[in-house]
N, C-alpha and C positions, 0 to 999 in steps of 0.2 A: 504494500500500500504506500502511495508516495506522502511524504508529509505533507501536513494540513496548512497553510497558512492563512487561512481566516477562517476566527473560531466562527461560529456559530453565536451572535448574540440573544443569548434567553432572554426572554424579553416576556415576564407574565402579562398572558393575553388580557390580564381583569387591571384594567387602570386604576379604579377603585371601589373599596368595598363595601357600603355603607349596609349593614345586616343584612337582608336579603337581597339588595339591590346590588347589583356587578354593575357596573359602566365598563366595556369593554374597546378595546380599538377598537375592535370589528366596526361596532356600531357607529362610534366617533369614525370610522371612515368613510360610511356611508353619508352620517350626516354631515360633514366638510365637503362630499363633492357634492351633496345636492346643495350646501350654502354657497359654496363660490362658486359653482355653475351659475346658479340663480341671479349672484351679482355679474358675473361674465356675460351673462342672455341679455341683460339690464344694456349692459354697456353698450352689447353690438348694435341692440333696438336703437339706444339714443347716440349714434357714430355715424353721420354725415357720409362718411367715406363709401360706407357700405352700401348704403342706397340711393349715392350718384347723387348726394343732396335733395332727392326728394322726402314725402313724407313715409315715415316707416309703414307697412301695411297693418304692423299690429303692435300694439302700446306696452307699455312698460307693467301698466298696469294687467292687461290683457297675460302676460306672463306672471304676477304674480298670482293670480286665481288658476292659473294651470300648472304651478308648483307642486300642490296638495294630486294633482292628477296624477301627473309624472310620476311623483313618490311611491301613489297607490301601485303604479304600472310598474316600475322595478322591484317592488318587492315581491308582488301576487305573481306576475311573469316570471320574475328570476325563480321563485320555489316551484312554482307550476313546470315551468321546465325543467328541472333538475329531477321532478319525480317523474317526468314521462321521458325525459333527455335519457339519464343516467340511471335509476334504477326503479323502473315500473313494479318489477316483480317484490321488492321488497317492499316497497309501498301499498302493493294491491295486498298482501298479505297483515300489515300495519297500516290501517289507513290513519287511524289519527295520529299518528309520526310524520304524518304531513304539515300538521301545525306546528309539530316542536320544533321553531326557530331557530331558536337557541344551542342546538345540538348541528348545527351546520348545514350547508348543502344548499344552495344557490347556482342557478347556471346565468351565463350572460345573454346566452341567444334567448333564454327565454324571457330576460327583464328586456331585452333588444325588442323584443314580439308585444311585452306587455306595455313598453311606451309609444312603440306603434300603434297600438291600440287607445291609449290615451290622448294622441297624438288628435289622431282621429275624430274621436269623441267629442272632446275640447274643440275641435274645427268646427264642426256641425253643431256643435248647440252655441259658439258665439257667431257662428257665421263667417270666419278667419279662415285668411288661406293655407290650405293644408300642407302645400307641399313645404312654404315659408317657415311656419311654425317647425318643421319636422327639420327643416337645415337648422336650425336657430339652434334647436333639442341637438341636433349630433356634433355641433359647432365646439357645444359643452360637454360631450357624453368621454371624451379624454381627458376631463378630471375626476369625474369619477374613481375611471378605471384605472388612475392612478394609484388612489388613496387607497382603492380594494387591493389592489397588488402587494401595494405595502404592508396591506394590512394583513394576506394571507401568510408574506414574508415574517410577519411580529408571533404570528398564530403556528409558524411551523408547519404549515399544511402546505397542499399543490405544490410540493418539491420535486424537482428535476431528479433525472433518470445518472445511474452512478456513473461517474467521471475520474479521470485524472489530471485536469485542469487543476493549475496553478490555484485557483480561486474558489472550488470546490468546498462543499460545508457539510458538515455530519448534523444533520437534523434530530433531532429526540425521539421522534418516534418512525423514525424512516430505518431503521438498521443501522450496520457500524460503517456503510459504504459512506463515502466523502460523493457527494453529489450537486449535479447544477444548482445553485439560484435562482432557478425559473420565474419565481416571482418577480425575480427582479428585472430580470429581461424584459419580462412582462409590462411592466412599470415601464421601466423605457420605453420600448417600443408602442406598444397599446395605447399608453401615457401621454407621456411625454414627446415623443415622433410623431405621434401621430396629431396629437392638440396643435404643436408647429406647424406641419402642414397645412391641418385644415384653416389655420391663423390668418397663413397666409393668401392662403385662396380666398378666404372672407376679404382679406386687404386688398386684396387682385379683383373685387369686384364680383366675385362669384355667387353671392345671394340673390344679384339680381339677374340669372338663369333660374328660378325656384326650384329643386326636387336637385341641385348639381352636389352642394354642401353633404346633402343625406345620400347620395348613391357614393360620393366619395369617402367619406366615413365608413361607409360598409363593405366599401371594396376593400379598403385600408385595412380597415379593422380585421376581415376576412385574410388578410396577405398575413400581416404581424401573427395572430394567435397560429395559423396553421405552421408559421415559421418558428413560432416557441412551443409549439407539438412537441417538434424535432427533438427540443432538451428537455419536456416537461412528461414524468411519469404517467404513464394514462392512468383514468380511474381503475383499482383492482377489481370492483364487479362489470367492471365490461374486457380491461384491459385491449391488446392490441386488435384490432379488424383486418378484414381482409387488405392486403398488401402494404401491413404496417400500419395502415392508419389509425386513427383514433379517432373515438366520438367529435370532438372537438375539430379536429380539421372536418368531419363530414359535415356537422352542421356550418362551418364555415365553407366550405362549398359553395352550399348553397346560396350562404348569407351573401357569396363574391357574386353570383350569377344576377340577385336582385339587384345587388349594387351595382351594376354592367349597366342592367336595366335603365335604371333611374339615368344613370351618368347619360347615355345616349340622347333618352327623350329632353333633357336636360339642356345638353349639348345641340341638338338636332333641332329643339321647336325655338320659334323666331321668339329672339327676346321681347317682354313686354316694351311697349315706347315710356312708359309711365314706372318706375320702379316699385310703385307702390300698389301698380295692379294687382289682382288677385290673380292665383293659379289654378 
């Protein structure tokens, strides 16, 4: 085994204990990327730049009553998909382990699925253009996935597959192998790489194509997880699929083919003259 050189920081996942109440990262990272997304959405709406100096199509305000939406959409999404993603059959077996939160298991395509769904909703009952709102939602959806990363890095979990990398880390409950980071790749890349690019394409005038922001995010998104597959352990009740792959590159697959989608009609239909049209 080659030496380690970067321990593994333990890091108890319960930040604080007040008698039965745990405040955990987990949680505190969820709730930091939905606050500074929030403030982030805030900014793009009221940024000139973005929408060629016209007026924005939907208000500041307009996004702070579809906060509570979003929130609802990645949490129900993310667990909804994890039990039908990742493992049906233990669920169909234990169905109310569905609600136990607290004991793990969250997927992204499916809080991806549940804020499309929010997305949506929210459109149709304020009458807001849909495709608009949904770039704005994925503008922000790389801080999130930041804070989650880091946060499954602080928890120990989703660790890479065993390595002899320089930077290799023996996790606590992974065995004695020295293994990826994966989290943290994740972080990066998902993160951090990807919030830059989309930054920039906002700054490059891209909101006002509506549906370009959201099929690029998903392609993006789609390219980084399937590339941190590579170094990241698959779940052990599915483990590897046919020709290597894993759950996660399949539903990322698919998630690149919609994001194709969108990118195209995006690309393809004649921009509005007015930035503030609807889509």
């Amino acid at each position: 085994m080659p030496p380690l050189l970067i321990s593994f920081p333990e890091i108890d996942p319960v930040l604080i204990q007040l008698g039965p109440l745990a405040i955990r990262w987990y949680a505190l990272a969820y709730i930091a990327g939905i606050m500074i997304g929030w403030w982030y959405a805030k900014r793009i709406i009221r940024w000139p730049r973005a929408w060629a100096g016209a007026p924005p199509p939907l208000t500041s305000l307009d996004f702070d009553d579809f906060i509570l939406w979003v929130t609802f959409g990645i949490i129900l999404g993310g667990r909804i998909g994890y039990v039908f993603f990742y493992d049906p059959a233990h669920f169909a077996a234990n169905p109310m382990a569905a609600f136990k939160l607290w004991e793990g298991g969250m997927s992204f395509h499916g809080g991806y699925l549940g804020c499309v769904a929010a997305v949506v909703g929210f459109s149709l009952w304020r009458n807001l253009p849909m495709l608009t709102l949904g770039d704005i939602t994925c503008a922000v959806g790389p801080i999130g996935l930041f804070f989650g990363r880091i946060a499954n890095f602080i928890n120990g979990e989703l660790w890479g597959r065993p390595t002899d990398v320089a930077w290799a880390m023996i996790f606590p409950h992974a065995g004695p192998l020295p293994r990826h980071p994966s989290q943290l790749y994740e972080a990066a890349l998902e993160g951090a790489l990807l919030f830059v690019v989309l930054f920039l394409c906002v700054r490059a005038g891209a909101l006002r194509r509506p549906g370009l922001i959201l099929g690029l995010f998903t392609m993006g998104y789609a390219v980084t997880r399937s590339f941190c597959e590579l170094f990241r352990e698959p779940d052990a009740q599915i483990g590897y699929l046919w020709g290597g792959m894993t759950r996660g590159m399949q539903l990322s697959f698919a998630m690149f083919a919609i994001g194709v989608v969108f990118t195209l009609i995006a690309l393809l239909r004649k921009p509005p003259l007015n930035a503030a049209a609807k889509s």
